[in-house]
N, C-alpha and C positions, 0 to 999 in steps of 0.2 A: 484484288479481293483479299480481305485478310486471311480467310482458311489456307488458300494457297499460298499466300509468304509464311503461314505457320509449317505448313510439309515441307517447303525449301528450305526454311529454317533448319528445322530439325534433321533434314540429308546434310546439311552444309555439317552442323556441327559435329558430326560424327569424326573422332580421328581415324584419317586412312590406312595411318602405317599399324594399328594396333588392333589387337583382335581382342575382343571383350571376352572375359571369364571369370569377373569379380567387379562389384563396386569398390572404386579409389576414396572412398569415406563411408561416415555412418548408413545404415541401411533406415531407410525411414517408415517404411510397410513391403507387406507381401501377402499376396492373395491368391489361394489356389484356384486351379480354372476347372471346375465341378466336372466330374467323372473322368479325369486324368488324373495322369500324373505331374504333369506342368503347374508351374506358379510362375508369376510375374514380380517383377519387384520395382523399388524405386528407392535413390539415394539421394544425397548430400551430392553427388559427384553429376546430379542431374539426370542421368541414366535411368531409363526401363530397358529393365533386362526378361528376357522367361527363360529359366531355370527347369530342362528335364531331372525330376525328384529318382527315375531310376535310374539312366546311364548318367546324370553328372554334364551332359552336352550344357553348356550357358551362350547365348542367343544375345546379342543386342538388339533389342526393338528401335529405339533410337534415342534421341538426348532433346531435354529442355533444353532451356538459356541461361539455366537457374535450379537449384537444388529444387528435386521434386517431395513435394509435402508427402502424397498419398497414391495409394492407384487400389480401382475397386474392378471386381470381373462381373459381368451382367449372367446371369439364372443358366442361358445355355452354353456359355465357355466360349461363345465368338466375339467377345467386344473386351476389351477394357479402358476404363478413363483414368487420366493421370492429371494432378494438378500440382501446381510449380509455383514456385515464389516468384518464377517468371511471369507470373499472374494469364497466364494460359493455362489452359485446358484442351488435352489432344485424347481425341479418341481413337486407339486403337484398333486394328482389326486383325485377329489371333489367328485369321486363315490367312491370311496373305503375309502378316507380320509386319504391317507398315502402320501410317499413323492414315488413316481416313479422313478426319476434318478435325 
């Protein structure tokens, strides 16, 4: 099924030995996730990341395959979508912090 080679995808690509606290290129969007203080982001380096705006903590959510265009957050702060030149599209899920389909 292709959802599921998209979530093994996106586990596989993650680097193991490095812990994420910045995008390695341009940042290409960022959208805050409504009545927090969290934002999400997306880069050139393929990365969604979420970004605590008060302690400074940065989170990798996980990695395209491919420099991510955009990422938007849905009305109540639990979803967000990402889209990639990887020409996928992974939906986010902001309580668990994984990619759902």
């Amino acid at each position: 099924m292709i959802v599921e080679s998209a979530v093994t995808d996106v586990q596989s690509q993650a680097p193991s030995s490095q812990r994420f606290s910045r995008h390695r290129g341009p940042v290409t969007c960022v959208a805050a996730i409504p009545n927090t203080r969290l934002a999400v982001s997306s880069g050139y380096d393929g990365a969604v990341g979420l970004f605590n705006l008060e302690t400074g903590v940065v989170d990798l959510l996980g990695y395209h395959g491919h420099l991510v265009n955009r990422i938007t957050v849905n009305r109540e702060g639990t979803h967000a979508a990402s889209t990639s030149s990887d020409y996928d599209i992974y939906l986010w899920d902001l309580k668990t912090r994984g990619v759902e389909r």
